[in-house]
N, C-alpha and C positions, 0 to 999 in steps of 0.2 A: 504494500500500500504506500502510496506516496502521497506527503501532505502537503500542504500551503500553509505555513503557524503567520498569521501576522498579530503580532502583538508588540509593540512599541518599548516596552518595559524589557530591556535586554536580559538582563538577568532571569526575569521567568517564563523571557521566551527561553532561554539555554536552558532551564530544569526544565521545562515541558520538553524541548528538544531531547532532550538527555532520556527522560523518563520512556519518550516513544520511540527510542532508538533502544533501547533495551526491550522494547517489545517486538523488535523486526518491523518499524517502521521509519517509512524513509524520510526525513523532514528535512524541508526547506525553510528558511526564516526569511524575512522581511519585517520589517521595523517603522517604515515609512510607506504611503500613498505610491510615491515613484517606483521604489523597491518591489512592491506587493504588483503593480503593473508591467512591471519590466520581466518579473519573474513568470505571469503567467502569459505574458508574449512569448518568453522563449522554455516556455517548460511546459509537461502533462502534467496532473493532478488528481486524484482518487478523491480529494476533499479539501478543503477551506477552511482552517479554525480561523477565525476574524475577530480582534477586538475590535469593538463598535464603536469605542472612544478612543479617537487617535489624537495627537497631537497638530498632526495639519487634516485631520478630519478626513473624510473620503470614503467609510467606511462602506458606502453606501455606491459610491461609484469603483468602487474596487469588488464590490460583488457585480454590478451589474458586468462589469469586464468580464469576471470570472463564469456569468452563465451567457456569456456572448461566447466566449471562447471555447467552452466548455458545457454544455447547455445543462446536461444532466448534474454538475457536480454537486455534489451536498455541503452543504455551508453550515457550519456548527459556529453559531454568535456567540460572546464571553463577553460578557460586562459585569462592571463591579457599581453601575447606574442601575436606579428601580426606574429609568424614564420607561424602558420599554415591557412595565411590567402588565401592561393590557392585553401583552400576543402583538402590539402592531409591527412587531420587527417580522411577523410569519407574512404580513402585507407588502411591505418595502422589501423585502427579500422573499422572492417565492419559493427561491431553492434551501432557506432557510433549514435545515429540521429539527435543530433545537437551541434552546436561548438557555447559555449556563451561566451562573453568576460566579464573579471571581468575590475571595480566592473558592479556587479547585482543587482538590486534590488530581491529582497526572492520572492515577488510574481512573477515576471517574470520566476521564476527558477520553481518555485510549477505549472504555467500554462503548463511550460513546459510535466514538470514530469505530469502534469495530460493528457496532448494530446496522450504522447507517451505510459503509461500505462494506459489501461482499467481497470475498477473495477469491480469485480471479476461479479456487478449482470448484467452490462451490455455483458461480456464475454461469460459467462450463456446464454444469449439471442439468440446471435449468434453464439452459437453453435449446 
């Protein structure tokens, strides 16, 4: 499985990195609006963790990117904000499939990522 972590806070983006690379997953990091665009220009993705509060903001034109390029990919939102606690981030983001609040514990975030992406032999199966 290959991820997109954007999370601006370097430090828990490295432990979330860390935590999902010890589970055989592959993660990429972005930090920033341009970084998060640039990566999913030149790279595939299985999934999207997105913090929703960035410092130059975007978080919202960095998903629409990501199901432009990607239509299907599943977008796991993290915020440590109650703004979007009505569901309207399932609105502004269709490919949304769930909204986790920081902090996280990594495996809560990896159970996620594993529900909402299949791997590749169980995909196979039912196909």
């Amino acid at each position: 499985m290959r991820v997109l972590l954007v999370q601006n806070n370097r430090g828990l983006s490295g432990l979330w990195a860390a935590f999902l690379a010890r589970q055989n997953i592959e993660v990429t990091q972005a930090h920033t609006q341009a970084e998060a665009i640039d990566r999913l220009r030149f790279g595939d993705f299985d999934a999207l963790v997105l913090d929703l509060v960035l410092p130059d903001g975007g978080a919202i034109a960095i998903s629409d990117f990501a199901t432009y390029r990607h239509p299907d990919v599943p977008i796991i939102a993290v915020t440590g904000s109650s703004f979007f606690s009505d569901g309207s981030i399932f609105e502004l983001i269709p490919n949304a499939r769930s909204l986790m609040r920081t902090p996280l514990r990594p495996d809560d975030l990896a159970a996620v990522l594993d529900h909402y992406v299949p791997d590749d032999e169980s995909a196979a199966q039912h196909a």
